[in-house]
C-alpha positions in Angstrom: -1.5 -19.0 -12.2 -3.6 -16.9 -10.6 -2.7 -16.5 -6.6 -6.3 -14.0 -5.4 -8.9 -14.5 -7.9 -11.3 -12.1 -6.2 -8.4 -9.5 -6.9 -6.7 -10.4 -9.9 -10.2 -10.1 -12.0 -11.6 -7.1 -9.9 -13.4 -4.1 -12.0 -10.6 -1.1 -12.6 -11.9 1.2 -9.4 -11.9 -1.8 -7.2 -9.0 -2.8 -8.0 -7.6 0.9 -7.9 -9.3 1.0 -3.8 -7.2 -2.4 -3.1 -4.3 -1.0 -4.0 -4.2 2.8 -2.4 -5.5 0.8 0.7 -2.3 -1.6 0.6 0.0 1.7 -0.5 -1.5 3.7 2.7 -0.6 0.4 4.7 3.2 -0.1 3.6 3.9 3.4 3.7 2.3 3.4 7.8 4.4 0.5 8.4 7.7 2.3 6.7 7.3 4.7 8.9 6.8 3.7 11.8 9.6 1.0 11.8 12.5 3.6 9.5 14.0 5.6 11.9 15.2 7.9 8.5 11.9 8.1 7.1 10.8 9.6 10.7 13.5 12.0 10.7 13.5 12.9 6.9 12.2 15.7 4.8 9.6 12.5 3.7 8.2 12.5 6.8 4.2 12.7 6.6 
C-alpha cells in the first residue's frame, strides 16, 4: 500500500530534500516544546 505516491517513488536526492526538511522540522518542534532539550548540552 502505498500512502504518498509523489514521495514514496521520488528520485534518491528528492527524496533525500523531503526528508532533512521533515528532520529540520521535528527537531524545531522538539525544541521548542522539551523544556530538557532547551536546557541540555543538545541544545542548538
Amino acid at each position: 500500500m502505498i500512502f504518498e505516491p509523489e514521495i514514496e517513488m521520488m528520485e534518491r536526492g528528492g527524496l533525500e530534500e523531503v526528508q532533512s526538511a521533515r528532520l529540520r522540522e521535528m527537531v524545531s518542534t522538539v525544541y521548542e516544546r522539551v523544556p530538557f532539550m532547551r536546557e541540555s548540552d543538545l541544545a542548538i
